[in-house]
OpenMM code with the backbone's topology and positions (N, CA, C; nanometers):
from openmm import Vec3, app, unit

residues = "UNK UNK UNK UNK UNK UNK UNK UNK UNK UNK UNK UNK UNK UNK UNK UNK UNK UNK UNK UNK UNK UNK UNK UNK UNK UNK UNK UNK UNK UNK UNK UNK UNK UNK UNK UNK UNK UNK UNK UNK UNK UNK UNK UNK UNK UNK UNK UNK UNK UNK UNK UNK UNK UNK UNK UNK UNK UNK UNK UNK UNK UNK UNK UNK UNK UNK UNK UNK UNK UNK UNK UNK UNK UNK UNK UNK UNK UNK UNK UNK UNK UNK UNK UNK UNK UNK UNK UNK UNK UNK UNK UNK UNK UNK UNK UNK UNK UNK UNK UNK UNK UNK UNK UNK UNK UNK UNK UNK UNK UNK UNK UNK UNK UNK UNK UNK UNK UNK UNK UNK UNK UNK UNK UNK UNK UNK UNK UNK UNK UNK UNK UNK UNK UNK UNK UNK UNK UNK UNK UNK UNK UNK".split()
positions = [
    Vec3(-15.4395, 26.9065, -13.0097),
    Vec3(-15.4582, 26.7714, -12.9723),
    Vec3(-15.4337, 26.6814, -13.0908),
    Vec3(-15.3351, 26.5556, -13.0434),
    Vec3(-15.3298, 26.4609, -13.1449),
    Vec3(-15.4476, 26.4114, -13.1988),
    Vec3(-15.4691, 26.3872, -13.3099),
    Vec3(-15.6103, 26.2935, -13.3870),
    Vec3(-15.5417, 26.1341, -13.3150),
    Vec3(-15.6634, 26.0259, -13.2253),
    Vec3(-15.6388, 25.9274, -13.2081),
    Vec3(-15.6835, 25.8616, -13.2760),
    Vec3(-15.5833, 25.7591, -13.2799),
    Vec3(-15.6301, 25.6303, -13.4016),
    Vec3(-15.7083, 25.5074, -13.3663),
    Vec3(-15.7536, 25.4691, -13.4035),
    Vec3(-15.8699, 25.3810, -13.3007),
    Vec3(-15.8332, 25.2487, -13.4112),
    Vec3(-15.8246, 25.1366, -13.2839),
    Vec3(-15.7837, 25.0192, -13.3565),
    Vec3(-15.9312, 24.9307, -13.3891),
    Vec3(-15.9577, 24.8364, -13.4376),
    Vec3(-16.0013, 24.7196, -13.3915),
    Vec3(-16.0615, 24.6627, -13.3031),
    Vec3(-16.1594, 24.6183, -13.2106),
    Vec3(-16.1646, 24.5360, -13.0991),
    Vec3(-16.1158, 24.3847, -13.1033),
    Vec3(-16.0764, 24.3516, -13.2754),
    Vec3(-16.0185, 24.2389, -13.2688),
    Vec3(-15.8797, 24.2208, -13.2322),
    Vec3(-15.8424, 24.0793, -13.2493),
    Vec3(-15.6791, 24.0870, -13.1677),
    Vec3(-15.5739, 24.1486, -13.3264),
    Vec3(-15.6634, 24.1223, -13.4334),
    Vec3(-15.6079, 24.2020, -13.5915),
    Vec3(-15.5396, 24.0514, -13.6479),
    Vec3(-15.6138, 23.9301, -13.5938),
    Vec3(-15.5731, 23.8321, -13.6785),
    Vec3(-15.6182, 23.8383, -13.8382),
    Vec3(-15.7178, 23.9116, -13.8591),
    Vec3(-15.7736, 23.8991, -13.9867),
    Vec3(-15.6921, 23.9991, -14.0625),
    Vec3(-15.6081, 24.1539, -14.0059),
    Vec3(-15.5297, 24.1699, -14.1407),
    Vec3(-15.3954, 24.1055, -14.0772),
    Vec3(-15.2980, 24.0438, -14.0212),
    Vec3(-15.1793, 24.0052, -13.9538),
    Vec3(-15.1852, 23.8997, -14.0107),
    Vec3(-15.1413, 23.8242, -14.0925),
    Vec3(-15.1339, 23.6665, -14.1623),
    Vec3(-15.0521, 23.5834, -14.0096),
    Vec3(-14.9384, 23.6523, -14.0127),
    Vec3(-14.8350, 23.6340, -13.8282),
    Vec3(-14.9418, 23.5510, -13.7287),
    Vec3(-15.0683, 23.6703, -13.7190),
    Vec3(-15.1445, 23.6777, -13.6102),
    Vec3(-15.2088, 23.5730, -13.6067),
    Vec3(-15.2753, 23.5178, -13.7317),
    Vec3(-15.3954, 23.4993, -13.7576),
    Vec3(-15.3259, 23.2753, -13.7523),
    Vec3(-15.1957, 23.2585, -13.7899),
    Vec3(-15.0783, 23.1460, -13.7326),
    Vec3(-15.0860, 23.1080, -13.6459),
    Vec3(-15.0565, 23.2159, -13.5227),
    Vec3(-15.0473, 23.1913, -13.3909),
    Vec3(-15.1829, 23.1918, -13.3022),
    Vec3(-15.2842, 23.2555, -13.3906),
    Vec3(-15.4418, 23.2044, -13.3428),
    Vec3(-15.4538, 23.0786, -13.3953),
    Vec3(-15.4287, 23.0417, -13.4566),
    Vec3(-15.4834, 22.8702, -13.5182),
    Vec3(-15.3761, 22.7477, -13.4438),
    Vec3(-15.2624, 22.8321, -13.4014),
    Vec3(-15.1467, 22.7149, -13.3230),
    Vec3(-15.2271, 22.7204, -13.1353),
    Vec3(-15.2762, 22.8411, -13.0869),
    Vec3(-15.3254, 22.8682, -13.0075),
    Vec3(-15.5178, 22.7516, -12.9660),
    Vec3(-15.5737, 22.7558, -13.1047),
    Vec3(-15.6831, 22.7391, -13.0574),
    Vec3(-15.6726, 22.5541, -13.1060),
    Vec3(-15.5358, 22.5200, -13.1681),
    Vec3(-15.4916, 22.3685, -13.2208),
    Vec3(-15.4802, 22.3069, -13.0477),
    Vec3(-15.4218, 22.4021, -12.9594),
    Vec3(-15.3513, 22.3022, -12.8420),
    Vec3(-15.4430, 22.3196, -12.7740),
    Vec3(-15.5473, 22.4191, -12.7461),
    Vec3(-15.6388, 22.4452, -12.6677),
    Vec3(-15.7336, 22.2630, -12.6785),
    Vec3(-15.7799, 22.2831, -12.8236),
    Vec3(-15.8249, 22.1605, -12.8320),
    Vec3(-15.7543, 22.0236, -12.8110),
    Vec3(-15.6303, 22.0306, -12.8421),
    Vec3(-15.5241, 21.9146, -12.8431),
    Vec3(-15.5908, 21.8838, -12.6022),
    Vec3(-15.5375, 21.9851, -12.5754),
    Vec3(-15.5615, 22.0361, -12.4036),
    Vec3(-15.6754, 21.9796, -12.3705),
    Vec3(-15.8105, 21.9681, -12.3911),
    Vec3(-15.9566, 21.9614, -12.3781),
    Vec3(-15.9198, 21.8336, -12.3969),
    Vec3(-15.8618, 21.7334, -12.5052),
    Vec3(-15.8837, 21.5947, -12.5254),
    Vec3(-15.8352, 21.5512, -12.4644),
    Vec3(-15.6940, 21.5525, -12.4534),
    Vec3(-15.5930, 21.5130, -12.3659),
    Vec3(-15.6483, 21.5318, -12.1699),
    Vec3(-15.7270, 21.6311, -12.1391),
    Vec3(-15.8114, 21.6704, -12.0106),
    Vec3(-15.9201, 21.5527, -12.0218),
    Vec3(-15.9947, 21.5456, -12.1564),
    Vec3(-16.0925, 21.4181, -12.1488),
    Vec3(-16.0552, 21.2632, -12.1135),
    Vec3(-15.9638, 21.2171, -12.1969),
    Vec3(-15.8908, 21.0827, -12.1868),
    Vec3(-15.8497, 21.1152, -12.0078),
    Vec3(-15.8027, 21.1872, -11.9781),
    Vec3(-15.7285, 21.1922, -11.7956),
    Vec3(-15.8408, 21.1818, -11.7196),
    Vec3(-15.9665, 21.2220, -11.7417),
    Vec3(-16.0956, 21.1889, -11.6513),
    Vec3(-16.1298, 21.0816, -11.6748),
    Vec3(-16.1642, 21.0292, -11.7959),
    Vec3(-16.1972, 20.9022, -11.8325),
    Vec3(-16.1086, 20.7835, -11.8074),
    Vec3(-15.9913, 20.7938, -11.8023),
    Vec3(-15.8829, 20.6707, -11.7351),
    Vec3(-15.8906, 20.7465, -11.5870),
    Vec3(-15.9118, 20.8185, -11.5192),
    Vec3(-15.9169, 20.8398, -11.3504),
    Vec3(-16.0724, 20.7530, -11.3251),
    Vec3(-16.1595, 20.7988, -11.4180),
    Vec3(-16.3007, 20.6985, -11.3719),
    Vec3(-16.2766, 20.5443, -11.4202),
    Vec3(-16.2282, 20.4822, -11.4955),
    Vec3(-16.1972, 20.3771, -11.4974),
    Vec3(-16.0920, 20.2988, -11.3941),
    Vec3(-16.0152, 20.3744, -11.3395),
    Vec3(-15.9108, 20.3469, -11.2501),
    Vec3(-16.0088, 20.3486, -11.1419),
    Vec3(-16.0582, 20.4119, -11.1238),
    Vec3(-16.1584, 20.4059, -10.9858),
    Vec3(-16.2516, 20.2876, -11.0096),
    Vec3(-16.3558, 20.2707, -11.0919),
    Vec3(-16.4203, 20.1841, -11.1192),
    Vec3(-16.3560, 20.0261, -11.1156),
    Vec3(-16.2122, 20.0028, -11.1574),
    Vec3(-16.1529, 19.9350, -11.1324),
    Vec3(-16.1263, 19.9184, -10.9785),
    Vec3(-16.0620, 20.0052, -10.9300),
    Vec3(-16.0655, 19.9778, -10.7863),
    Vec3(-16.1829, 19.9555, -10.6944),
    Vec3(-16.2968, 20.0588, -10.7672),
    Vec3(-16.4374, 20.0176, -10.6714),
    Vec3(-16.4488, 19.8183, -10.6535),
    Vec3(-16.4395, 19.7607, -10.7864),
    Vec3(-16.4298, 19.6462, -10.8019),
    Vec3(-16.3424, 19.5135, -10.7608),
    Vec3(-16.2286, 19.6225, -10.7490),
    Vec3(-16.1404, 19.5072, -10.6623),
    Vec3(-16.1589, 19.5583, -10.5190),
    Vec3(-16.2055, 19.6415, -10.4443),
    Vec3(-16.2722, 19.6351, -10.3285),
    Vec3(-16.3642, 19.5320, -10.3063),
    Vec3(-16.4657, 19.5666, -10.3547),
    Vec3(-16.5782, 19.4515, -10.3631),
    Vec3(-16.5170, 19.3047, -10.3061),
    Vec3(-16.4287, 19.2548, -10.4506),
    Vec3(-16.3975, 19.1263, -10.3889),
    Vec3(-16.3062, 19.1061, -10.3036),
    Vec3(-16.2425, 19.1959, -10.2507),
    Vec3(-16.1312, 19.1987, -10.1299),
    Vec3(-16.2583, 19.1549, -10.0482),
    Vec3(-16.3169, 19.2634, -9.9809),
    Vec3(-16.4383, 19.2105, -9.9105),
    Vec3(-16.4913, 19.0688, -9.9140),
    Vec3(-16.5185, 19.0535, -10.0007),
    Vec3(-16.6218, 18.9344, -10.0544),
    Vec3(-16.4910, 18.8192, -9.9928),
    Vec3(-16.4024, 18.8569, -10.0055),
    Vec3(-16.2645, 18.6921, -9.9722),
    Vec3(-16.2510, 18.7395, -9.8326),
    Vec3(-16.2204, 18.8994, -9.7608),
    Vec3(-16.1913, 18.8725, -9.6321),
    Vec3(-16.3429, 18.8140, -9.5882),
    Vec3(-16.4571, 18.8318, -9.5748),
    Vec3(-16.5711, 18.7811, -9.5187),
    Vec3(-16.5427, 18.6416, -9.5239),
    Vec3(-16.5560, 18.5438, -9.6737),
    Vec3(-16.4953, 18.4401, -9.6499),
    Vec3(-16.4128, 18.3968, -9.5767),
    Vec3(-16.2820, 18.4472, -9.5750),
    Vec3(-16.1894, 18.3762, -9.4848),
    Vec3(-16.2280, 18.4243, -9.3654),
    Vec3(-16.3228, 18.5086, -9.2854),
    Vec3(-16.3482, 18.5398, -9.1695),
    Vec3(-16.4300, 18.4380, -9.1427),
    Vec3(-16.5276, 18.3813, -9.2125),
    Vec3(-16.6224, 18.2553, -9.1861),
    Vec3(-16.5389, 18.1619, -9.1794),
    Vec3(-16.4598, 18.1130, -9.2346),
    Vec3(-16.3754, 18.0028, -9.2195),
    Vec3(-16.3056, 17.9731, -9.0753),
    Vec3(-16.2480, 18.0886, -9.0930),
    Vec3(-16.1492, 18.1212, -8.9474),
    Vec3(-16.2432, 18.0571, -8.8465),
    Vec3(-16.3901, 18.1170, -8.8463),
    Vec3(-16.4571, 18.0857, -8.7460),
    Vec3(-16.4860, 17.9359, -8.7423),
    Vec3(-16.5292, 17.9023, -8.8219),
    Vec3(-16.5787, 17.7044, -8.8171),
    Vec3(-16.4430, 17.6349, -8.7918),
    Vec3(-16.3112, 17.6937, -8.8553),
    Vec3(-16.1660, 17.6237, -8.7716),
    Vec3(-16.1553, 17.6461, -8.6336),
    Vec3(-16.2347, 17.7597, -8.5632),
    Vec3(-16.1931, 17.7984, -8.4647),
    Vec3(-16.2906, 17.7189, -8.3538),
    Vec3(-16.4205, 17.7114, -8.4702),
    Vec3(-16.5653, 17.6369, -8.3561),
    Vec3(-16.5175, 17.4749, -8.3796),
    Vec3(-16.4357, 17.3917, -8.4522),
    Vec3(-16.3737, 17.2962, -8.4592),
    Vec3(-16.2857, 17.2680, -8.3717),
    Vec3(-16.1904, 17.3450, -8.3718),
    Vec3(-16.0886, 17.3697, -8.2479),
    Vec3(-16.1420, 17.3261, -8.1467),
    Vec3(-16.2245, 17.4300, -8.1315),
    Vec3(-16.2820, 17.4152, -7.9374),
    Vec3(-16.3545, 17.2886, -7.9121),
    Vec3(-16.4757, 17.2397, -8.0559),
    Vec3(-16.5011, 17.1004, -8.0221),
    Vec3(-16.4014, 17.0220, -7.9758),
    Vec3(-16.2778, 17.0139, -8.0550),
    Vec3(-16.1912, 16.8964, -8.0917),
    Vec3(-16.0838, 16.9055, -7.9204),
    Vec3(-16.1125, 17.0461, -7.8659),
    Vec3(-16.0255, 17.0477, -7.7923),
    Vec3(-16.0775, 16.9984, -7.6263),
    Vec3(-16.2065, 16.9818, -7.6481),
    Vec3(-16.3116, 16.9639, -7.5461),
    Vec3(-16.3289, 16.8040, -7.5295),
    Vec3(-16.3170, 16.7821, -7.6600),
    Vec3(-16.3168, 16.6302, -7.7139),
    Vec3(-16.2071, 16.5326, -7.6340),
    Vec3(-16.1087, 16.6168, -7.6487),
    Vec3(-15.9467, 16.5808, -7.6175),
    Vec3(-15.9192, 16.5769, -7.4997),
    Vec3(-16.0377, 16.6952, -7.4059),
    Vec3(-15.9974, 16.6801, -7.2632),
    Vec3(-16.0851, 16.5645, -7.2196),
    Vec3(-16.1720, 16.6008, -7.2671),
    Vec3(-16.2762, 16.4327, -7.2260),
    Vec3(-16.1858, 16.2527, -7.2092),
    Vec3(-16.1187, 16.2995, -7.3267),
    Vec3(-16.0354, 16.2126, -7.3326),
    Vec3(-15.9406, 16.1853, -7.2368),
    Vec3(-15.8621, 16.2676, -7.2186),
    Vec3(-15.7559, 16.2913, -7.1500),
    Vec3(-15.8181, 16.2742, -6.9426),
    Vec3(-15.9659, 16.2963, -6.9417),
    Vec3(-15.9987, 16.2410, -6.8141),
    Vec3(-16.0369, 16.1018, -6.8296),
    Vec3(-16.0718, 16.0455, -6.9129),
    Vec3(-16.0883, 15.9233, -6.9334),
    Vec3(-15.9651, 15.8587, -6.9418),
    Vec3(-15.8774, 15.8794, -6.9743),
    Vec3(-15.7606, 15.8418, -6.9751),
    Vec3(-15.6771, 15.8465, -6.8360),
    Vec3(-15.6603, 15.9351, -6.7486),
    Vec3(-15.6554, 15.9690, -6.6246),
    Vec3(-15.6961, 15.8429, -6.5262),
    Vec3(-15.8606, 15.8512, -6.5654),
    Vec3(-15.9267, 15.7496, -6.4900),
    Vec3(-15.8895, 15.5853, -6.5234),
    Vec3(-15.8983, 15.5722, -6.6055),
    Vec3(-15.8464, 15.3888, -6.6544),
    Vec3(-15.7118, 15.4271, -6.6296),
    Vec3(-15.6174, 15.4524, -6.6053),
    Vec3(-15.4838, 15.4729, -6.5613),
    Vec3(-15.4736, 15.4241, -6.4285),
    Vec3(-15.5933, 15.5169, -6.3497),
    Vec3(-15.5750, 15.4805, -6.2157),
    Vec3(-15.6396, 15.3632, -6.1556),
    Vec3(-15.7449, 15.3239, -6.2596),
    Vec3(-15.8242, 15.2103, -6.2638),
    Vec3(-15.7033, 15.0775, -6.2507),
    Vec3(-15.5931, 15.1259, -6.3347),
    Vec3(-15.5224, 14.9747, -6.3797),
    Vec3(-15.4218, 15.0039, -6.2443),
    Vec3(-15.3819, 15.1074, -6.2120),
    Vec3(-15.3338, 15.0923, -6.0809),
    Vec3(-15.3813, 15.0305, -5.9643),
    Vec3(-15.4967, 15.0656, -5.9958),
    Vec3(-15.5667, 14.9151, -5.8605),
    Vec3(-15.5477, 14.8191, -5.8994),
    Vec3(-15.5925, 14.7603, -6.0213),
    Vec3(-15.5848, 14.6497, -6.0415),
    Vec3(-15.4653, 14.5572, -6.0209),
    Vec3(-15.3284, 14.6425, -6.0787),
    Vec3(-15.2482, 14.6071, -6.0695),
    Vec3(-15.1816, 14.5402, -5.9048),
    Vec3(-15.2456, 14.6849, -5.8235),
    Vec3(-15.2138, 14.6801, -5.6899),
    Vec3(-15.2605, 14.5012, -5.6189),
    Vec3(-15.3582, 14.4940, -5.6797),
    Vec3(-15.4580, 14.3646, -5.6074),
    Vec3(-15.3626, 14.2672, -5.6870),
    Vec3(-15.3296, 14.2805, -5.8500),
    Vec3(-15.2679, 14.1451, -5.8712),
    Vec3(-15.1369, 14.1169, -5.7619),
    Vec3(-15.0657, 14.2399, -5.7023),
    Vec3(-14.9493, 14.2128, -5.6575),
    Vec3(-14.9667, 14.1465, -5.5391),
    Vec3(-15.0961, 14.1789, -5.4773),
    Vec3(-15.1185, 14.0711, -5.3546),
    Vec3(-15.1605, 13.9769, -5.3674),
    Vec3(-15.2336, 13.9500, -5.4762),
    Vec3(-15.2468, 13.8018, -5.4923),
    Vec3(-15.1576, 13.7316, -5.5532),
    Vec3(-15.0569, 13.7827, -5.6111),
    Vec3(-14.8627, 13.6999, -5.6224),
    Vec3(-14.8337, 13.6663, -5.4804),
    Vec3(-14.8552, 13.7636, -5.3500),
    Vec3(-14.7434, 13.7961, -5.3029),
    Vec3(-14.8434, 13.6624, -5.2196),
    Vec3(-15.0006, 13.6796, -5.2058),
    Vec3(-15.0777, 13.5800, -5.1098),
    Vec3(-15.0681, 13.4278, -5.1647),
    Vec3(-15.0732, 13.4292, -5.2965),
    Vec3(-15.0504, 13.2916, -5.3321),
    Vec3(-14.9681, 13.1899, -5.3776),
    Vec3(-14.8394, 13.3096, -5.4178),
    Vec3(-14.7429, 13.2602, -5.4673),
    Vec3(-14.7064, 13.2857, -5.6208),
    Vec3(-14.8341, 13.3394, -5.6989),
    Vec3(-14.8582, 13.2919, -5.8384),
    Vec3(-14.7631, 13.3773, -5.8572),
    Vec3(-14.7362, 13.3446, -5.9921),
    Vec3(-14.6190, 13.4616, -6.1034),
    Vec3(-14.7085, 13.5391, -6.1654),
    Vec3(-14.7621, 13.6443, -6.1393),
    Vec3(-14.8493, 13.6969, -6.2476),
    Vec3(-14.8277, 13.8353, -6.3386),
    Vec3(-14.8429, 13.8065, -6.4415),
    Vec3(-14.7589, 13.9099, -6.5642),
    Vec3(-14.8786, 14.0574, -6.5228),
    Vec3(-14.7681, 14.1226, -6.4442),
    Vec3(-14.8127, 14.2671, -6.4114),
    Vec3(-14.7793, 14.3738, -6.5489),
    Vec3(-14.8635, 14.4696, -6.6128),
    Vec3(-14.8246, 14.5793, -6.6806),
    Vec3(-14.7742, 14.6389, -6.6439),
    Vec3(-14.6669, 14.7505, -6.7145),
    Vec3(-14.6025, 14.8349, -6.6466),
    Vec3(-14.7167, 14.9380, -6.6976),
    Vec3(-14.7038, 15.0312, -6.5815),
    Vec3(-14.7714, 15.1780, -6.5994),
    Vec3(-14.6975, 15.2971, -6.6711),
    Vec3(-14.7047, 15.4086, -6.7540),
    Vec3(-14.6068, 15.4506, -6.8079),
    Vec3(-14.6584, 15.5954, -6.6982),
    Vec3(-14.5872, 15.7010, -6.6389),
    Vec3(-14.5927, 15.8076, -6.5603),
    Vec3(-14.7253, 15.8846, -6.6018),
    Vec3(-14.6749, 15.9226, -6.7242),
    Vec3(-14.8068, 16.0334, -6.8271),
    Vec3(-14.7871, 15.9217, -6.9944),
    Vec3(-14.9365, 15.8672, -6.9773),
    Vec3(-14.9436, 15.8028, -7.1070),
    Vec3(-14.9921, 15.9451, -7.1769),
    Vec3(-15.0138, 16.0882, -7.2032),
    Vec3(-14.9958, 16.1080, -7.2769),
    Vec3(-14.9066, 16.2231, -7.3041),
    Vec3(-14.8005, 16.1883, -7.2550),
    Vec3(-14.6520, 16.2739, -7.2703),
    Vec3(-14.5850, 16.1509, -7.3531),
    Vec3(-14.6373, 16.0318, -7.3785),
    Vec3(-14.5274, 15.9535, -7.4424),
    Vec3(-14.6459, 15.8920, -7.5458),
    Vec3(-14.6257, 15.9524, -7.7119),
    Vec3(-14.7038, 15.8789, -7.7819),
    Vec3(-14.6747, 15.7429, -7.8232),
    Vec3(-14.8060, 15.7250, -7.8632),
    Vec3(-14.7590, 15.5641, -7.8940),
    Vec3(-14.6463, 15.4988, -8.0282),
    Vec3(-14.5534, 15.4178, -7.9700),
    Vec3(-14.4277, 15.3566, -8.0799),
    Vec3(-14.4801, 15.2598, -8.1353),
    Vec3(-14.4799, 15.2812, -8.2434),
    Vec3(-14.4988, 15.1414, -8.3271),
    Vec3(-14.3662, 15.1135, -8.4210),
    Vec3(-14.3728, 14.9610, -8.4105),
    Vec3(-14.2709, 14.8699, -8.4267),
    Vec3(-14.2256, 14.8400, -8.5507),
    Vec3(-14.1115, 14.9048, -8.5915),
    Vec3(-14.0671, 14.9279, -8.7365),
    Vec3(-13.9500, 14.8412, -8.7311),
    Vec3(-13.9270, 14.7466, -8.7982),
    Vec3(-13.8190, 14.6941, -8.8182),
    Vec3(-13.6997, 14.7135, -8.8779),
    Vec3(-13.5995, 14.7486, -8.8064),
    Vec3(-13.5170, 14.8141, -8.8836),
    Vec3(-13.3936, 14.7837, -8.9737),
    Vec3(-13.3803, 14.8304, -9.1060),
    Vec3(-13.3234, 14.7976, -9.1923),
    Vec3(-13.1954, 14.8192, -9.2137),
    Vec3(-13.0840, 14.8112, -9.2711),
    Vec3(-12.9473, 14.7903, -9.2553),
    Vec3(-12.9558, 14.9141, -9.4001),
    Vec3(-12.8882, 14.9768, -9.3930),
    Vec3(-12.8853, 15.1102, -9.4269),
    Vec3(-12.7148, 15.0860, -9.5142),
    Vec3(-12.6812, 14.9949, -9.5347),
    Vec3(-12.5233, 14.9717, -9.5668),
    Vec3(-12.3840, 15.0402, -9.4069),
    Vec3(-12.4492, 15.0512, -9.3157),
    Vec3(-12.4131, 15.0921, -9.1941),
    Vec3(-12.3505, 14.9507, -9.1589),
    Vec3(-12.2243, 14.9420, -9.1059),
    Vec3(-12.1472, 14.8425, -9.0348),
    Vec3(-12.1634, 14.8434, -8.8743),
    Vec3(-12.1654, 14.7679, -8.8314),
    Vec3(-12.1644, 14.7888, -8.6482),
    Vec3(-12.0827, 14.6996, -8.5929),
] * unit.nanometer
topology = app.Topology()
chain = topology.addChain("A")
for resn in residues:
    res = topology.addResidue(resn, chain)
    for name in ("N", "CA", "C"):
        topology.addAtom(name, app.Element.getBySymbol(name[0]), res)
């Protein structure tokens, strides 16, 4: 039987100068690895923390503009309720001046008088009101 030679349990960096290089380039990146692993958690928790934060105020502005929306919207419906009110009131004195008108025409037609009748417009409010601009000569020939 051969005599066996029994090594080391080390890897033999301590007699290998070679060895003992490539353990110190080995345990250089390991650590270089660990820091470079630290900084990547620490900018992923800041990136998050950042985003936790611009969540927040996303929120915080849609809620706002959701309140808003609403008081434009509870405005609206006043303003639009407002408008029909109007618009029967308007209806009514329309038809109001149509009588009236009706009676002045018989009392032209019973007495003779000339009397300056209004004209009625179909839908006073399909035709807004014109106001009277005088108009200016633009260097236009006619």
């Amino acid at each position: 039987m051969a005599a066996s030679v029994q090594r080391p349990a080390s890897s033999g960096s301590e007699s290998d100068p070679r060895n003992a290089n490539i353990d110190e380039r080995k345990r250089k990146r390991m650590l270089s690895n660990r820091e470079s692993a630290r900084r990547s958690r620490m900018k992923k928790r800041k990136l998050m923390e950042d985003l936790g934060n611009e969540v927040s105020l996303l929120q915080k502005e849609n809620s706002r503009l959701s309140k808003e929306i609403n008081a434009s919207t509870q405005r609206y419906i006043e303003m639009e309720s407002a408008n029909n009110l109007l618009r029967a009131e308007v209806m009514g004195l329309t038809e109001r001046l149509r009588s009236l008108n009706s009676v002045l025409h018989i009392v032209e037609e019973v007495n003779g008088y000339a009397v300056e009748i209004p004209e009625i417009p179909d839908d006073p409010l399909l035709k807004p009101l014109v106001v009277a601009v005088p108009e200016a000569n633009y260097g236009v020939s006619r």
